[in-house]
PQR file with spaces between the fields and no chain letter, atoms N, CA, C, O and H, PARSE charges and radii, in Angstrom:
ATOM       1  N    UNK     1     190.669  226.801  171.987 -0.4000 1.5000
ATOM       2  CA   UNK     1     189.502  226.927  172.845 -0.0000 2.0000
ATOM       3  C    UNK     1     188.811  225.568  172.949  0.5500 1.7000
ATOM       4  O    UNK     1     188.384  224.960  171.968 -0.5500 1.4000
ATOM       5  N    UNK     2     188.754  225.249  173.885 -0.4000 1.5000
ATOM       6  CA   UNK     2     187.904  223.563  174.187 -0.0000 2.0000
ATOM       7  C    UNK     2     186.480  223.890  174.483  0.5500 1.7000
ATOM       8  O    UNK     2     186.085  224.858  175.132 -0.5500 1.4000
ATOM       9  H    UNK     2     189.102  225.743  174.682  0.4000 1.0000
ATOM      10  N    UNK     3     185.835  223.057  173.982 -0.4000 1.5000
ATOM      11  CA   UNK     3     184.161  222.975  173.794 -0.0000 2.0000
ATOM      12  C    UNK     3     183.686  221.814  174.311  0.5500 1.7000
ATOM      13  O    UNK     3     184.048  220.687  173.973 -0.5500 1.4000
ATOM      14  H    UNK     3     186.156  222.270  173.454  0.4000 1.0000
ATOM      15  N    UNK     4     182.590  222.186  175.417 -0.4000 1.5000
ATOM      16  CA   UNK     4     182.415  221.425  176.279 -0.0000 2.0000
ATOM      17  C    UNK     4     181.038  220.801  175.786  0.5500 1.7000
ATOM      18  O    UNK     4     180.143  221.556  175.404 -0.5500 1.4000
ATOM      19  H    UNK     4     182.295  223.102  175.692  0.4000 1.0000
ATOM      20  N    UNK     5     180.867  219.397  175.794 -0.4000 1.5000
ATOM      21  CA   UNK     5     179.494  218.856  175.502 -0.0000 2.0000
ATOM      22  C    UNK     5     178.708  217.895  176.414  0.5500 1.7000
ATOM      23  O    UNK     5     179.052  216.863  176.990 -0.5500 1.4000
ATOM      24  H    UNK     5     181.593  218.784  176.104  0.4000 1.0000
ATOM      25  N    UNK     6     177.589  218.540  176.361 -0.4000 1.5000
ATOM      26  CA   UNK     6     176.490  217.243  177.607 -0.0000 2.0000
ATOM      27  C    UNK     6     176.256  216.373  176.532  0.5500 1.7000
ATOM      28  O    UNK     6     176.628  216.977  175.526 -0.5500 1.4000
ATOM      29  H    UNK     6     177.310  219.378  175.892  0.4000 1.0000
ATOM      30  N    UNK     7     175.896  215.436  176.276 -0.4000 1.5000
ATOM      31  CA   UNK     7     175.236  214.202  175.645 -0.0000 2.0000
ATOM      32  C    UNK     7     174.212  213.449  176.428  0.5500 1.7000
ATOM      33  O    UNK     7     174.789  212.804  177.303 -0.5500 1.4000
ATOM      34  H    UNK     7     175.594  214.946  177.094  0.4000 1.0000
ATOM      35  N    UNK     8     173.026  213.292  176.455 -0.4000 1.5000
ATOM      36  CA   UNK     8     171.949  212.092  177.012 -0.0000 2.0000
ATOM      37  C    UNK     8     171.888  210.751  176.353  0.5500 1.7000
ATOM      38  O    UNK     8     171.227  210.643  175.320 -0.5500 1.4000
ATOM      39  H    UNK     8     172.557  213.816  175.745  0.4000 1.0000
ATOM      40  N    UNK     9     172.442  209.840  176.794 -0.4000 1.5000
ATOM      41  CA   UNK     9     172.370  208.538  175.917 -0.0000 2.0000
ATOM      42  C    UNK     9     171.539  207.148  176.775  0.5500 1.7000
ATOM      43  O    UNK     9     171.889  206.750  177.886 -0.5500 1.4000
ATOM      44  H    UNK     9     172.979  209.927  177.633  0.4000 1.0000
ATOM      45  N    UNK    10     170.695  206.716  176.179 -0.4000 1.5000
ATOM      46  CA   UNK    10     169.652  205.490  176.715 -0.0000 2.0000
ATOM      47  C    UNK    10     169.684  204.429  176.266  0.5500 1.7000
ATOM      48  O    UNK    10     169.433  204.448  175.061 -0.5500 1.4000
ATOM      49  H    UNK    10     170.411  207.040  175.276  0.4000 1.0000
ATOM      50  N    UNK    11     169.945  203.133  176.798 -0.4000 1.5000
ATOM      51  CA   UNK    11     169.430  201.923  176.371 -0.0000 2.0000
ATOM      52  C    UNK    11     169.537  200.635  177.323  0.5500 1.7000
ATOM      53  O    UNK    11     169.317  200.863  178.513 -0.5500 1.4000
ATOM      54  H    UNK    11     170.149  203.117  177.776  0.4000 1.0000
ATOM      55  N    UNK    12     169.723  199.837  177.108 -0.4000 1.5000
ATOM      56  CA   UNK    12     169.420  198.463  178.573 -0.0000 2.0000
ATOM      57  C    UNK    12     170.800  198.146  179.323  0.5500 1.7000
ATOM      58  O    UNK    12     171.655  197.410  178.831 -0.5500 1.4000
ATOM      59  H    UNK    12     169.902  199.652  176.142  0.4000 1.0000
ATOM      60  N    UNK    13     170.890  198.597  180.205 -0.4000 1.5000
ATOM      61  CA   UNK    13     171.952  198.422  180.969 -0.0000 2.0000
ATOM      62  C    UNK    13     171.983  196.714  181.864  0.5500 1.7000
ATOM      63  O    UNK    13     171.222  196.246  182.711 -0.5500 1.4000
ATOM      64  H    UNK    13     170.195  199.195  180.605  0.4000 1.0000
ATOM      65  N    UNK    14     173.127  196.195  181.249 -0.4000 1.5000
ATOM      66  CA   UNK    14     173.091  194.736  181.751 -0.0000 2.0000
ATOM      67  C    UNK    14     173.276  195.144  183.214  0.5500 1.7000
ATOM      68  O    UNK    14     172.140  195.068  183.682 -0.5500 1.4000
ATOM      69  H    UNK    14     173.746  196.575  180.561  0.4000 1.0000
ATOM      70  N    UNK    15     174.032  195.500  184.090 -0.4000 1.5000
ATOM      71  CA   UNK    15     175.035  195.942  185.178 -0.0000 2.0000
ATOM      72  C    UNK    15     173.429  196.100  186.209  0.5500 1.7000
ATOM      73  O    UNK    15     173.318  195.340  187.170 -0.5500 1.4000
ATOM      74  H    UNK    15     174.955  195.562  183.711  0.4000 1.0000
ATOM      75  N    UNK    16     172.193  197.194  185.882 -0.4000 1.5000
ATOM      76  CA   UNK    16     171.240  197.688  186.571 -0.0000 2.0000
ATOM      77  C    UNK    16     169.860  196.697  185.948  0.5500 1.7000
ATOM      78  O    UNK    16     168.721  196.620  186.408 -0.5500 1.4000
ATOM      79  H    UNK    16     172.282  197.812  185.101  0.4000 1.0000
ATOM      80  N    UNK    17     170.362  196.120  184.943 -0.4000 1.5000
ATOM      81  CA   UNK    17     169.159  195.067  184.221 -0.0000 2.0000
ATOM      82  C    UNK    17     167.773  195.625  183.999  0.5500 1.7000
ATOM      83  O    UNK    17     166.723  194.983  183.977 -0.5500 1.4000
ATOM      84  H    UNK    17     171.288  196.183  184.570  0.4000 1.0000
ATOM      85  N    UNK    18     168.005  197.435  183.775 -0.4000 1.5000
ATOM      86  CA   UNK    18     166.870  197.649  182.690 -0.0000 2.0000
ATOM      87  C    UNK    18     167.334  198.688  182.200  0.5500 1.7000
ATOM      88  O    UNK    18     168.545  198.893  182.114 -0.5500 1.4000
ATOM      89  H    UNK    18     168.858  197.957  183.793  0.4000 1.0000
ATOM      90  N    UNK    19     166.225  199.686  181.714 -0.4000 1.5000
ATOM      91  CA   UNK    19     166.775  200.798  181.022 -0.0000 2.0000
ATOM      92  C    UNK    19     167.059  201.886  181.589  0.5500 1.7000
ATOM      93  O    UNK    19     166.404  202.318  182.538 -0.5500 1.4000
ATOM      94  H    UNK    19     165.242  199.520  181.784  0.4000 1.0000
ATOM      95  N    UNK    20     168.355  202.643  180.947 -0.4000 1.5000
ATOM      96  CA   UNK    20     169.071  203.660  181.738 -0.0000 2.0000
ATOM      97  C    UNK    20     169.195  204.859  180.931  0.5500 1.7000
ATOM      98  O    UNK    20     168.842  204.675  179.766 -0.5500 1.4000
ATOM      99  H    UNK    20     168.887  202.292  180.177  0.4000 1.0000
ATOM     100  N    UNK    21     169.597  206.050  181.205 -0.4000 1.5000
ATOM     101  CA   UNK    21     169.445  207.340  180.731 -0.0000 2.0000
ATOM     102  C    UNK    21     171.222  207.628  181.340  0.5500 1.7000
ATOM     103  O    UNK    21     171.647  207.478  182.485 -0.5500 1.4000
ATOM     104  H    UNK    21     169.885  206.199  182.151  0.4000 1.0000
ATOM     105  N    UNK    22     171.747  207.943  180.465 -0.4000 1.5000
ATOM     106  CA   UNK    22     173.485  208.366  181.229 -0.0000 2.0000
ATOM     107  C    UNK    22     173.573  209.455  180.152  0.5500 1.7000
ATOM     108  O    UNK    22     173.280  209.556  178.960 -0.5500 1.4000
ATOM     109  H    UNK    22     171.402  208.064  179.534  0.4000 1.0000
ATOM     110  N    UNK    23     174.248  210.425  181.358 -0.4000 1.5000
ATOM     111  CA   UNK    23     174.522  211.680  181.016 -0.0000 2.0000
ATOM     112  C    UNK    23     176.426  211.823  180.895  0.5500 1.7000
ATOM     113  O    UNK    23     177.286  211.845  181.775 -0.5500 1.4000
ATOM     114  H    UNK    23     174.486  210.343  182.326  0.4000 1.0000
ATOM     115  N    UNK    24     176.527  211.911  179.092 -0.4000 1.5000
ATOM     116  CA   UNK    24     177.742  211.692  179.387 -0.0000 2.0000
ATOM     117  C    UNK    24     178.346  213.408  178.803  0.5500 1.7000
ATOM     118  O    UNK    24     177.592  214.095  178.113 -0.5500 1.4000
ATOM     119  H    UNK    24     175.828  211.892  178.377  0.4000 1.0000
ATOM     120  N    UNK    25     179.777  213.923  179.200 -0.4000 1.5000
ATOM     121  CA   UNK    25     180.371  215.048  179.676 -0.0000 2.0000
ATOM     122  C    UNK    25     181.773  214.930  178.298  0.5500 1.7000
ATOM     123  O    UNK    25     182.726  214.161  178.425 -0.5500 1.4000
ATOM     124  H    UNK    25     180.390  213.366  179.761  0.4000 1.0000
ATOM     125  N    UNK    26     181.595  215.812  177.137 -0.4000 1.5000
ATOM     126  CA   UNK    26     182.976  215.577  176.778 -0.0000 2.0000
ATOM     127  C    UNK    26     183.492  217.159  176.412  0.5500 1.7000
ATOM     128  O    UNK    26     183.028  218.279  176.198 -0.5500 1.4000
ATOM     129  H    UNK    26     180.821  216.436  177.034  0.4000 1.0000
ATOM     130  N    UNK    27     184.749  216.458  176.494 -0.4000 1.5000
ATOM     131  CA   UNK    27     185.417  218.265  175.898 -0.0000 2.0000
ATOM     132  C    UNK    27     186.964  217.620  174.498  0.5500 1.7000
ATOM     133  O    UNK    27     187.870  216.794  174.393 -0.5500 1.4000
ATOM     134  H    UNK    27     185.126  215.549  176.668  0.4000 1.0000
ATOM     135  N    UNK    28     186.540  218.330  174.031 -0.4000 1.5000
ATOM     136  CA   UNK    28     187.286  217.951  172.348 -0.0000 2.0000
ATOM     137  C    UNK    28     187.264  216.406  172.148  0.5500 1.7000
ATOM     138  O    UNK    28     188.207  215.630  171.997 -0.5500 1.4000
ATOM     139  H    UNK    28     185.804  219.001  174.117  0.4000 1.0000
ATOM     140  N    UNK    29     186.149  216.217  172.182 -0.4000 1.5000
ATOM     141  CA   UNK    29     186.136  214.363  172.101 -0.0000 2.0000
ATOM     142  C    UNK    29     186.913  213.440  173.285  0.5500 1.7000
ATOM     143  O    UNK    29     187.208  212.255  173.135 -0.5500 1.4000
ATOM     144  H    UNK    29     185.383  216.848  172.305  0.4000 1.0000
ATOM     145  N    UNK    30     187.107  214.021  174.161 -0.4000 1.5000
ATOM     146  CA   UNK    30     188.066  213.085  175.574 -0.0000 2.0000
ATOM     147  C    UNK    30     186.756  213.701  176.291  0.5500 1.7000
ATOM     148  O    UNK    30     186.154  214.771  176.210 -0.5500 1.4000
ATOM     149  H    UNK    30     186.868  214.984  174.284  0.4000 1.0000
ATOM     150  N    UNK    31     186.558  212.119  177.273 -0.4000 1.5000
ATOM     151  CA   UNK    31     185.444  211.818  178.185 -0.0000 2.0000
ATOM     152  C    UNK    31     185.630  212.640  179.645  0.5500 1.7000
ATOM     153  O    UNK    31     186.213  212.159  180.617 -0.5500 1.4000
ATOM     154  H    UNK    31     187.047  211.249  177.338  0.4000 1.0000
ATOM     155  N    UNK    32     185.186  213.608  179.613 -0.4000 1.5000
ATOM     156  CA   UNK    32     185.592  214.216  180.750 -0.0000 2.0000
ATOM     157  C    UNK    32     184.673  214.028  182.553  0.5500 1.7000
ATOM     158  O    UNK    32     185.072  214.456  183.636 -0.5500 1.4000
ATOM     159  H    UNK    32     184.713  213.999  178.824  0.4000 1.0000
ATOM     160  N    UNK    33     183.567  213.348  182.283 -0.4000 1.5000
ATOM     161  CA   UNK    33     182.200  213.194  182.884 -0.0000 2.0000
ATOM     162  C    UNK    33     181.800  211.818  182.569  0.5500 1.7000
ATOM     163  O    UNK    33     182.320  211.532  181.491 -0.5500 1.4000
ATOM     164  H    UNK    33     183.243  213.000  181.403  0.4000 1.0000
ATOM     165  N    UNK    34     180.857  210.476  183.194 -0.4000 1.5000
ATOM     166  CA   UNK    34     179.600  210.040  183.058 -0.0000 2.0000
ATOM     167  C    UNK    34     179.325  209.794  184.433  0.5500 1.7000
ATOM     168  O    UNK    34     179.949  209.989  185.476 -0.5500 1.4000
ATOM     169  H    UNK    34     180.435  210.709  184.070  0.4000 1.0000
ATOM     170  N    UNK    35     178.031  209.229  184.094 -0.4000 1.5000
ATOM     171  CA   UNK    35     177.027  208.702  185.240 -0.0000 2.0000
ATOM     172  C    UNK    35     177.087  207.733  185.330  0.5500 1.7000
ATOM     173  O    UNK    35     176.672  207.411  186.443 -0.5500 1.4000
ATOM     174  H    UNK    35     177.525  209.070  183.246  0.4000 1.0000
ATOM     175  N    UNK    36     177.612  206.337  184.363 -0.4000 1.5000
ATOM     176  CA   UNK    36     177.386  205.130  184.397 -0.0000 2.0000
ATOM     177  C    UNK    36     179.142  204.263  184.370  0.5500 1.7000
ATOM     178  O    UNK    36     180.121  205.002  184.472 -0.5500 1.4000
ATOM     179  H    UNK    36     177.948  206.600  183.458  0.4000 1.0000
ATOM     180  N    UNK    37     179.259  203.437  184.294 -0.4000 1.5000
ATOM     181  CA   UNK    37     180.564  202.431  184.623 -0.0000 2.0000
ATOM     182  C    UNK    37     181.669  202.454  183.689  0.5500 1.7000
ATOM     183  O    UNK    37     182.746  201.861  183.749 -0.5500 1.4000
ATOM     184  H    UNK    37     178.463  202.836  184.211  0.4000 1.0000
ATOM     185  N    UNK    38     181.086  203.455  182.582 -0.4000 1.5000
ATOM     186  CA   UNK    38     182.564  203.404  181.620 -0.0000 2.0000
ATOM     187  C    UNK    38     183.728  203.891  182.025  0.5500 1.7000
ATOM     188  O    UNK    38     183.743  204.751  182.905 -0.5500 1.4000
ATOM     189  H    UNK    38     180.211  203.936  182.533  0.4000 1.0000
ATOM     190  N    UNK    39     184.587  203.546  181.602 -0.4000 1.5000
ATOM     191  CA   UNK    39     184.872  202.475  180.534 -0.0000 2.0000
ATOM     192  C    UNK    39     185.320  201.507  181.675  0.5500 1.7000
ATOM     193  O    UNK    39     186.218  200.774  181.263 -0.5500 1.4000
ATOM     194  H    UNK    39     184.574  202.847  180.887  0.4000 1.0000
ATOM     195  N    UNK    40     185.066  201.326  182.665 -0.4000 1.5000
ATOM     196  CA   UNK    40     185.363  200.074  184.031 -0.0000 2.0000
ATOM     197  C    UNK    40     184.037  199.028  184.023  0.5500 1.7000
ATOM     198  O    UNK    40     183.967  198.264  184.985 -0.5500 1.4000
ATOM     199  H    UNK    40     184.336  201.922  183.000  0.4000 1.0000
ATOM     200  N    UNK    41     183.149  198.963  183.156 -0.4000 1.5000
ATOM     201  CA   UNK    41     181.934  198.171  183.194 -0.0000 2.0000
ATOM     202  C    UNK    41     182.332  196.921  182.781  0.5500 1.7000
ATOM     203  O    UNK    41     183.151  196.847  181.864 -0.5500 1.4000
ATOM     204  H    UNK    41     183.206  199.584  182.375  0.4000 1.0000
ATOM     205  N    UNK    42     181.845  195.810  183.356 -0.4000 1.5000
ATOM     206  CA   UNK    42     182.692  194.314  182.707 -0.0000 2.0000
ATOM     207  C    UNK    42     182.110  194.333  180.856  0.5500 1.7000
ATOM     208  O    UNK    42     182.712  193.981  179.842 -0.5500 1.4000
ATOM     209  H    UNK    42     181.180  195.870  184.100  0.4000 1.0000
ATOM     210  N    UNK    43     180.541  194.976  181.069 -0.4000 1.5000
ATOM     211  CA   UNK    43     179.853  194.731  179.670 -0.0000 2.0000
ATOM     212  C    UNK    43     180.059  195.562  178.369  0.5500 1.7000
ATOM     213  O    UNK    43     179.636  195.317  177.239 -0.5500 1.4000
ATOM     214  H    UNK    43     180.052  195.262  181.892  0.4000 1.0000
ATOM     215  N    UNK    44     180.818  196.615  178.812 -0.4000 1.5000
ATOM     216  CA   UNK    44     181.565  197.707  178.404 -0.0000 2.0000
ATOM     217  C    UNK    44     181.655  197.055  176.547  0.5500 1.7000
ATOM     218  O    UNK    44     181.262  197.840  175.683 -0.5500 1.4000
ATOM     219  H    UNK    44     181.161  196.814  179.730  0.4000 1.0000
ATOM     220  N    UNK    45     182.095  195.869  176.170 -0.4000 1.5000
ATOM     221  CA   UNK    45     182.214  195.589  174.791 -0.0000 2.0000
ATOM     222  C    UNK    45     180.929  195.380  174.132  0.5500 1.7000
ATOM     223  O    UNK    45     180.638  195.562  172.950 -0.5500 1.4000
ATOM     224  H    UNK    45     182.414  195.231  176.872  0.4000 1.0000
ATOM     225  N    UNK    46     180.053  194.877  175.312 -0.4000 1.5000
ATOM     226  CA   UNK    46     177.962  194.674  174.252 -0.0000 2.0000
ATOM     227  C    UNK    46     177.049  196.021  174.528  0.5500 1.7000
ATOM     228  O    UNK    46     176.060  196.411  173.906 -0.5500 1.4000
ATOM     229  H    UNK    46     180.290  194.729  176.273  0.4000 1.0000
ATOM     230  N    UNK    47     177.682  196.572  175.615 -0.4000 1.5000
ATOM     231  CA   UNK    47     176.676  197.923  176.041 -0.0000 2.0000
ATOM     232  C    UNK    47     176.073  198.880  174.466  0.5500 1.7000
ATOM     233  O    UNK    47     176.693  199.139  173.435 -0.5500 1.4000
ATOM     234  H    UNK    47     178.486  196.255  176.120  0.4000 1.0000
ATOM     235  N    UNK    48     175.137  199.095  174.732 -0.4000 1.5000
ATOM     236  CA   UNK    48     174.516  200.070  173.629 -0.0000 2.0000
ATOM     237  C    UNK    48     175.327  201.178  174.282  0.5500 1.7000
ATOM     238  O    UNK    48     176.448  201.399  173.825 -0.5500 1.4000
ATOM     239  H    UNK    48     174.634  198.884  175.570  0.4000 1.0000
ATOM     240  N    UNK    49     174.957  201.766  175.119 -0.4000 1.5000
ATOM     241  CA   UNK    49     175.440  203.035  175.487 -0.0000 2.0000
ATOM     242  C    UNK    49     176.893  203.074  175.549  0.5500 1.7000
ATOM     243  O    UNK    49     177.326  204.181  175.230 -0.5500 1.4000
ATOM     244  H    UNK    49     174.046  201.587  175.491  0.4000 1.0000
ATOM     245  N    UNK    50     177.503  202.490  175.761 -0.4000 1.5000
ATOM     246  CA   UNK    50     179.102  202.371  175.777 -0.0000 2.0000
ATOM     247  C    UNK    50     179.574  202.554  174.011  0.5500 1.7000
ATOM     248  O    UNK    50     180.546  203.200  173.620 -0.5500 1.4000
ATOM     249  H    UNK    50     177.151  201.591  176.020  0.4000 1.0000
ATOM     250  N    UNK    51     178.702  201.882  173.236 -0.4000 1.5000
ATOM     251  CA   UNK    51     179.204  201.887  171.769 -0.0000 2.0000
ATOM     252  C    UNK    51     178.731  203.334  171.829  0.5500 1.7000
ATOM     253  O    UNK    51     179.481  203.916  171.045 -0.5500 1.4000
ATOM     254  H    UNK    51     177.912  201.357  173.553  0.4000 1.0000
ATOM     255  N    UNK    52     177.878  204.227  172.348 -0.4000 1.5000
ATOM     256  CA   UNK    52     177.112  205.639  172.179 -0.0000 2.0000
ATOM     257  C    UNK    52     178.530  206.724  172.218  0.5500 1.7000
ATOM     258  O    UNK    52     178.960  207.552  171.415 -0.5500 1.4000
ATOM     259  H    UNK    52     177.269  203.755  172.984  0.4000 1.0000
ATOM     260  N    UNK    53     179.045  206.187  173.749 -0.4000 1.5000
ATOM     261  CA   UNK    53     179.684  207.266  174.178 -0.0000 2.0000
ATOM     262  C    UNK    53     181.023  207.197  173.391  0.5500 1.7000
ATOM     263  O    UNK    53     181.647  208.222  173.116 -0.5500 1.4000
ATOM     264  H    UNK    53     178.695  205.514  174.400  0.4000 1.0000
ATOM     265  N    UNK    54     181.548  205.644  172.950 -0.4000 1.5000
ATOM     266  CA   UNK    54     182.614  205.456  171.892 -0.0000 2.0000
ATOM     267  C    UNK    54     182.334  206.569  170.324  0.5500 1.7000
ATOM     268  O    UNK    54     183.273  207.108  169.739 -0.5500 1.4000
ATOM     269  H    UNK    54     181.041  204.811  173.173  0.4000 1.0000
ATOM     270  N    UNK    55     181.458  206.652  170.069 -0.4000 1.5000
ATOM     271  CA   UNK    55     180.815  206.979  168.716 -0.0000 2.0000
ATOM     272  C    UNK    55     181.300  208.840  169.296  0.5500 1.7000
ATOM     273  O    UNK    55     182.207  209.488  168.772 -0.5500 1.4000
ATOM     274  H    UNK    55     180.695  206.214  170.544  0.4000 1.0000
ATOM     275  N    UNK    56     180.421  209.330  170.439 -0.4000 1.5000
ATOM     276  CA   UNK    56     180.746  210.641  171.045 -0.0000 2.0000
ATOM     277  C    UNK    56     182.590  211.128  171.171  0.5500 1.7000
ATOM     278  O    UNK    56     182.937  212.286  170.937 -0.5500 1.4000
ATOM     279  H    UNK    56     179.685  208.803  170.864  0.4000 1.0000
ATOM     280  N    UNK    57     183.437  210.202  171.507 -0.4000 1.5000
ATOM     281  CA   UNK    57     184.511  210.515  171.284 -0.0000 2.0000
ATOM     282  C    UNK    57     185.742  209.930  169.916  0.5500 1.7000
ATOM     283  O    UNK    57     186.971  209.985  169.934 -0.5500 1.4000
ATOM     284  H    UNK    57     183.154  209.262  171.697  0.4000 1.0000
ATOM     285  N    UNK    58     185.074  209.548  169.143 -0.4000 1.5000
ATOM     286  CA   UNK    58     185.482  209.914  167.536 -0.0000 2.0000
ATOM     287  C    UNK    58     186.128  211.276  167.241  0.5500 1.7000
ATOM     288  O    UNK    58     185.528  212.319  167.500 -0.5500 1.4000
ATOM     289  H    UNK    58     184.075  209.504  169.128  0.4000 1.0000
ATOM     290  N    UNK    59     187.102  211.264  166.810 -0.4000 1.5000
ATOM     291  CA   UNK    59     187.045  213.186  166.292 -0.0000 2.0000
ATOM     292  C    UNK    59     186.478  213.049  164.797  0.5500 1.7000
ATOM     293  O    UNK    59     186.294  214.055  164.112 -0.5500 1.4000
ATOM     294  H    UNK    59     187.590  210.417  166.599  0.4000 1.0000
């Protein structure tokens, strides 16, 4: 049975150059959903929120 999760994750988005709110979508730890540029963002390696949604798909 797969379990589906919303996550809200916030912090300074280089890409929009302030602060952002991304709503990210997972099901058994694989990214199924976001709102923001992952994992295609150039900043994708300094992003706060990118290390967020990395941390969200850990098993």
């Amino acid at each position: 049975m797969s379990v589906e999760q919303e996550s809200f994750l916030s912090g300074y988005c280089r890409c929009m150059d302030g602060s952002r709110m991304v709503a990210v979508v997972t099901e058994d730890h694989t990214l199924t959903e976001t709102d923001c540029g992952y994992p295609d963002c150039p900043y994708t390696n300094e992003c706060v929120i990118a290390a967020g949604i990395r941390e969200l798909l850990k098993p």
